[in-house]
N, CA, C and O atoms as a GROMACS GRO file, in nm:
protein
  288
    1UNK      N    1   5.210   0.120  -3.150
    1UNK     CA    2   5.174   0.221  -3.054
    1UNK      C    3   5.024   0.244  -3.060
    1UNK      O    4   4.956   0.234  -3.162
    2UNK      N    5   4.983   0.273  -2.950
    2UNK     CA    6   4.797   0.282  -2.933
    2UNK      C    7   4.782   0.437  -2.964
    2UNK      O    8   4.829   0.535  -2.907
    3UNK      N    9   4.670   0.417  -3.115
    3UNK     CA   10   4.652   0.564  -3.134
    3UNK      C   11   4.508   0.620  -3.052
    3UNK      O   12   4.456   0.730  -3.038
    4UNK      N   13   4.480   0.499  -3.012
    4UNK     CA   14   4.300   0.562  -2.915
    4UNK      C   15   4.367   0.557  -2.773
    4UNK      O   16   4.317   0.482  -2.689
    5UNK      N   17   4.459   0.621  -2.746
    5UNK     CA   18   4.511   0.691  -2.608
    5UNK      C   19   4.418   0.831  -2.576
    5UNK      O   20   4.383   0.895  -2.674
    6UNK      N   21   4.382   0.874  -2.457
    6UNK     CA   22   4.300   0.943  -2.460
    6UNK      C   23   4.379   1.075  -2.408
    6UNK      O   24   4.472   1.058  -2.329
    7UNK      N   25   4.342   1.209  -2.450
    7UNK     CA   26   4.442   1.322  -2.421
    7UNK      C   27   4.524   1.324  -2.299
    7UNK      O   28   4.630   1.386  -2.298
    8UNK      N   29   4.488   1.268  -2.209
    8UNK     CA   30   4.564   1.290  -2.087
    8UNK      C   31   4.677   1.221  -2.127
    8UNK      O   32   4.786   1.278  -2.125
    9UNK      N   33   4.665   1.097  -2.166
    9UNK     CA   34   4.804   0.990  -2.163
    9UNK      C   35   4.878   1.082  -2.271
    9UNK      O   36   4.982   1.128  -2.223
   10UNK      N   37   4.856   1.118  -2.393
   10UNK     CA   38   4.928   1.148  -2.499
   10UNK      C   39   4.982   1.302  -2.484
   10UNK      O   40   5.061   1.347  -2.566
   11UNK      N   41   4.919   1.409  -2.339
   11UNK     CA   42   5.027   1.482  -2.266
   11UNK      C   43   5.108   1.475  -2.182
   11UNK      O   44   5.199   1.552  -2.149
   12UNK      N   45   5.058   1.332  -2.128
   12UNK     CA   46   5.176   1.273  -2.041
   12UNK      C   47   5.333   1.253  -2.070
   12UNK      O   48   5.441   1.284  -2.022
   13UNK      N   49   5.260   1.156  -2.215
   13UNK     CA   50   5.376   1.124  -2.278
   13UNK      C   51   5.463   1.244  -2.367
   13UNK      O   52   5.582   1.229  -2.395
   14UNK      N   53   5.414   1.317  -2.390
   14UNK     CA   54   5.464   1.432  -2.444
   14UNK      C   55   5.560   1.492  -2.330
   14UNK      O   56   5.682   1.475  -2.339
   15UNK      N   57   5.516   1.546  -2.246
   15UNK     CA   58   5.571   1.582  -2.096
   15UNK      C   59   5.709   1.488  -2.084
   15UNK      O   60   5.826   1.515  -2.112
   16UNK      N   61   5.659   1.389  -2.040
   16UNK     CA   62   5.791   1.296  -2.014
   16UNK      C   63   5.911   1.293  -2.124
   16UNK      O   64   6.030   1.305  -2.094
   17UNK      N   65   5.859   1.274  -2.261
   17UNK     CA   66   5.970   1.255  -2.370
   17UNK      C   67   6.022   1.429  -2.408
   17UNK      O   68   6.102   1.442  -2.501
   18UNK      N   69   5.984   1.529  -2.350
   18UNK     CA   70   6.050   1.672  -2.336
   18UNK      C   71   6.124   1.655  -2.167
   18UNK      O   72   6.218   1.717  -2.117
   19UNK      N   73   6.072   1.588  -2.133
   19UNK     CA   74   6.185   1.637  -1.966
   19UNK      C   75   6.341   1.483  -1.999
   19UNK      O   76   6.462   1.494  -1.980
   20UNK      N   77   6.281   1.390  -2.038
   20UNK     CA   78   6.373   1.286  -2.106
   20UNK      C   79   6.482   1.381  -2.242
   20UNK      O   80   6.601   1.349  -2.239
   21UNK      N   81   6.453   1.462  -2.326
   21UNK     CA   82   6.494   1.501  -2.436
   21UNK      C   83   6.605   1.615  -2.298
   21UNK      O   84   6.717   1.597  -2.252
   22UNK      N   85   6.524   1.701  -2.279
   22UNK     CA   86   6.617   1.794  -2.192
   22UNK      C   87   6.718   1.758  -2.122
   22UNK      O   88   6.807   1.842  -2.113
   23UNK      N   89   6.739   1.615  -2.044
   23UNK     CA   90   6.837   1.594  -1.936
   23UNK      C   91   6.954   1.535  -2.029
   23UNK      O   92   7.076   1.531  -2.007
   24UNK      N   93   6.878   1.488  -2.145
   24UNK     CA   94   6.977   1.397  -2.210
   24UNK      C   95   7.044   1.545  -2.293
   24UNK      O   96   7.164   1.564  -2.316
   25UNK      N   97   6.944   1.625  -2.323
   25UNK     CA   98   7.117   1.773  -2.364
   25UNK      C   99   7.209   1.825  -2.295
   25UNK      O  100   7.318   1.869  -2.329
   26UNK      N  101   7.134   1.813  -2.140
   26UNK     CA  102   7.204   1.864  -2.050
   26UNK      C  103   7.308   1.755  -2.029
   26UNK      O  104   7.423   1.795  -2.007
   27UNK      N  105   7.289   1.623  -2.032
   27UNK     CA  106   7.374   1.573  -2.008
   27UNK      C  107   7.528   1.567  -2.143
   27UNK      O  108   7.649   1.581  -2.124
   28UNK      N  109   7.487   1.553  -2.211
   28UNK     CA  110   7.573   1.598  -2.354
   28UNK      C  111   7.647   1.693  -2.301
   28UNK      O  112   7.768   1.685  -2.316
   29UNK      N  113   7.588   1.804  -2.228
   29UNK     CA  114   7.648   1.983  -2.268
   29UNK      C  115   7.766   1.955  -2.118
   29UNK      O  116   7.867   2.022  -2.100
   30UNK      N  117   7.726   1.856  -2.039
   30UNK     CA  118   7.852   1.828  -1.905
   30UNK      C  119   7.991   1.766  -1.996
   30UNK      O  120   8.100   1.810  -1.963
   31UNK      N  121   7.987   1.686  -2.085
   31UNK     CA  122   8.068   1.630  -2.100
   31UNK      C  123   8.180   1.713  -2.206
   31UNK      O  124   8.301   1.704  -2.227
   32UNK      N  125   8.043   1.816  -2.271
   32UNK     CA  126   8.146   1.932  -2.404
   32UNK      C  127   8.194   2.033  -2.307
   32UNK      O  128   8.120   2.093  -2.230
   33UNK      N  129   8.347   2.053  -2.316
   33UNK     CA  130   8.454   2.180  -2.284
   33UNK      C  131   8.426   2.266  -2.400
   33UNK      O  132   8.516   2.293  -2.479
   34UNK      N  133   8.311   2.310  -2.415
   34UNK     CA  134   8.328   2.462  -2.514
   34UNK      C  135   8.276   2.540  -2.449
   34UNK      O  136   8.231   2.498  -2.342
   35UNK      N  137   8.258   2.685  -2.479
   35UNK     CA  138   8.181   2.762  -2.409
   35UNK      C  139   8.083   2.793  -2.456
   35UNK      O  140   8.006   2.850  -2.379
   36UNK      N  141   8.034   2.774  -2.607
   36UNK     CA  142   7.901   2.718  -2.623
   36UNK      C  143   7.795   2.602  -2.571
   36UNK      O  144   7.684   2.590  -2.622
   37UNK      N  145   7.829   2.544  -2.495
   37UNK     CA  146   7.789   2.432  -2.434
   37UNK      C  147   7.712   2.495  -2.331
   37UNK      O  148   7.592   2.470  -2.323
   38UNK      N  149   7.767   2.574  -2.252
   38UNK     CA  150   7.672   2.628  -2.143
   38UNK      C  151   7.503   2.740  -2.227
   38UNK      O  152   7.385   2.747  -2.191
   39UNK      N  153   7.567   2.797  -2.327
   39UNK     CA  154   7.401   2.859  -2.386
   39UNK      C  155   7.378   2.727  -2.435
   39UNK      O  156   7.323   2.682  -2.334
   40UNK      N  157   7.382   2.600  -2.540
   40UNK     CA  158   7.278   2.515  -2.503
   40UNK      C  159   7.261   2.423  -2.426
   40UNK      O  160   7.201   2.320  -2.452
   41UNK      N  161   7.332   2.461  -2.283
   41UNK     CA  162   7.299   2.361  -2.165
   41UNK      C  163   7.158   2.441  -2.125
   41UNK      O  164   7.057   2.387  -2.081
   42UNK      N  165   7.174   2.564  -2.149
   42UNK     CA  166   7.064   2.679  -2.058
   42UNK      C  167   6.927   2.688  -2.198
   42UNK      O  168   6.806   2.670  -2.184
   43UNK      N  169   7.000   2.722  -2.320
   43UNK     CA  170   6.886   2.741  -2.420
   43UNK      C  171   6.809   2.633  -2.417
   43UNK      O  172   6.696   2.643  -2.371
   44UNK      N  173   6.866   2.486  -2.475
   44UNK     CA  174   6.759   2.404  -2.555
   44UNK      C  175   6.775   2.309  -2.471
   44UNK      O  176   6.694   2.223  -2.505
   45UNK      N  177   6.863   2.254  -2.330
   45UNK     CA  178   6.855   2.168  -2.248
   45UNK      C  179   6.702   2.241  -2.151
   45UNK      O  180   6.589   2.194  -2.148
   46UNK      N  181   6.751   2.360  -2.086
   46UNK     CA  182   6.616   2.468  -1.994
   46UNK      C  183   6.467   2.478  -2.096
   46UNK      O  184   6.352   2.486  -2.052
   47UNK      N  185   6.501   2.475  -2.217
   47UNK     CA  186   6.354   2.454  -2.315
   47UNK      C  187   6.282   2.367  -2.321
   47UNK      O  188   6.168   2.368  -2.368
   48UNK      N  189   6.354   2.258  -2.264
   48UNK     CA  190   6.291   2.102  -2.327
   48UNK      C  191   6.212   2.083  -2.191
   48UNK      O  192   6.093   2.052  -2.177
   49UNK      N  193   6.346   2.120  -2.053
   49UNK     CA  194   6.232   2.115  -1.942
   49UNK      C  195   6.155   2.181  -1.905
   49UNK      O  196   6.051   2.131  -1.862
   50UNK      N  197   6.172   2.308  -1.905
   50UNK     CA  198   6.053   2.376  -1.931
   50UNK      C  199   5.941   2.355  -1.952
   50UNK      O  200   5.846   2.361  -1.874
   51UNK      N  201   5.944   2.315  -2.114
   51UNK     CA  202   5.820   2.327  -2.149
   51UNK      C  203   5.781   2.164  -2.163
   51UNK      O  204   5.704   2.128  -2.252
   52UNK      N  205   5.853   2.046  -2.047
   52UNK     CA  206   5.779   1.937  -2.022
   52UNK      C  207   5.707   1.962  -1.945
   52UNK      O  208   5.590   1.925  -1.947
   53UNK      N  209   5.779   2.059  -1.823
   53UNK     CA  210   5.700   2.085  -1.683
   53UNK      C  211   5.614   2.181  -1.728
   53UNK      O  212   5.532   2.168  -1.637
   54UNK      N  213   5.576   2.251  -1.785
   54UNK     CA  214   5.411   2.309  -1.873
   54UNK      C  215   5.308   2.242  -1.874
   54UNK      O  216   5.194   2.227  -1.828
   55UNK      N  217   5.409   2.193  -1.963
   55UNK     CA  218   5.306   2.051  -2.038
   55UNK      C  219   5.193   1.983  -1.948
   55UNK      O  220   5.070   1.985  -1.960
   56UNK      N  221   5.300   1.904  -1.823
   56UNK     CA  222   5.249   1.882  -1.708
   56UNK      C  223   5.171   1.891  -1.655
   56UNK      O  224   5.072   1.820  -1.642
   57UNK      N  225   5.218   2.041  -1.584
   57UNK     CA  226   5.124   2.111  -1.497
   57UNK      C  227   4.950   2.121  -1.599
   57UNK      O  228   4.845   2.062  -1.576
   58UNK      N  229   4.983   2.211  -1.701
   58UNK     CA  230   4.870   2.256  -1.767
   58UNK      C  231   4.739   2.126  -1.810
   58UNK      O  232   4.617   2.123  -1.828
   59UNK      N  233   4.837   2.047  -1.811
   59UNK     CA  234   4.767   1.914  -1.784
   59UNK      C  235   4.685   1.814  -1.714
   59UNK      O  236   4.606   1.729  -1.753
   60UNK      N  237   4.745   1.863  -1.562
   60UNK     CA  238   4.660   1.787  -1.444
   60UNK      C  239   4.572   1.912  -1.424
   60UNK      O  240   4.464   1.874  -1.378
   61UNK      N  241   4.572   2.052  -1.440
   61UNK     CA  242   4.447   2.161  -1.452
   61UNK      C  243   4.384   2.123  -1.505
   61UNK      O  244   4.286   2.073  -1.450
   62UNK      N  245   4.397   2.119  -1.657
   62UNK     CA  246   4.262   2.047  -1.768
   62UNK      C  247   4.215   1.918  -1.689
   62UNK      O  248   4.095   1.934  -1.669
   63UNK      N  249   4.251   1.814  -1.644
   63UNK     CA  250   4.190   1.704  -1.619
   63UNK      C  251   4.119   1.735  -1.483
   63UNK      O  252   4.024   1.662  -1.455
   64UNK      N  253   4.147   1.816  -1.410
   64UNK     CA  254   4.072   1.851  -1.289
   64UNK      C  255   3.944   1.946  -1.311
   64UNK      O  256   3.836   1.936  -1.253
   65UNK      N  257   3.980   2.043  -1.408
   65UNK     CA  258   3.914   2.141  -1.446
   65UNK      C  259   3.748   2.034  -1.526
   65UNK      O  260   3.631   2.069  -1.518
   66UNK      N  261   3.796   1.921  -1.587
   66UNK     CA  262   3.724   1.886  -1.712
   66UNK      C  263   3.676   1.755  -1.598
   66UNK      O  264   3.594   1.677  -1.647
   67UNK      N  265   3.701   1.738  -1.518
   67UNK     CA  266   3.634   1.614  -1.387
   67UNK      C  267   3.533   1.697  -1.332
   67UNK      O  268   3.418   1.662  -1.357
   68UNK      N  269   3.554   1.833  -1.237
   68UNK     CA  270   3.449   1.903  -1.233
   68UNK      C  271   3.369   1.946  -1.292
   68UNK      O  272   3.269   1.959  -1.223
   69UNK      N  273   3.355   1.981  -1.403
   69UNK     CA  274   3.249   1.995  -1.532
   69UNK      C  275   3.167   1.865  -1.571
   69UNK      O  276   3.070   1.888  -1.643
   70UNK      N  277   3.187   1.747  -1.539
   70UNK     CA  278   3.149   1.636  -1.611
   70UNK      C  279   3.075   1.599  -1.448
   70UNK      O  280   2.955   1.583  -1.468
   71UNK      N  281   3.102   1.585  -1.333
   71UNK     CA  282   3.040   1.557  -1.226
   71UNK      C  283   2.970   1.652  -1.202
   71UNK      O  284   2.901   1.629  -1.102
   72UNK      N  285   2.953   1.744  -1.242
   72UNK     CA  286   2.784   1.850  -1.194
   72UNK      C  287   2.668   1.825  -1.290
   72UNK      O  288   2.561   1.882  -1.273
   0.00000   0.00000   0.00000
């Protein structure tokens, strides 16, 4: 794995392997008949995407934010 990835890629990939981690609980929590299944379909399946789509977002800000700073 390339450790001279430069911050953007290595929140990318962060992003993606939390929205990948989340669908795959959610998908787990369809197939369990308990009724615990639905708090961690909502707790730690809704956490993972969550906070990929954070990740994300807060991500293409910094790189826009840090393009305008570097072009003036």
């Amino acid at each position: 794995m390339m450790n001279h990835a430069n911050p953007l890629d290595r929140r990318l990939r962060l992003s993606g392997f939390l929205l990948i981690l989340g669908l795959l609980t959610e998908a787990v929590c369809l197939f369990w008949a308990r009724p615990i299944s639905f708090l961690v379909l909502m707790g730690v399946g809704g956490l993972f995407l969550i906070l990929g789509i954070v990740i994300y977002l807060v991500s293409l800000v910094s790189l826009r934010h840090s393009s305008k700073s570097d072009g003036s």
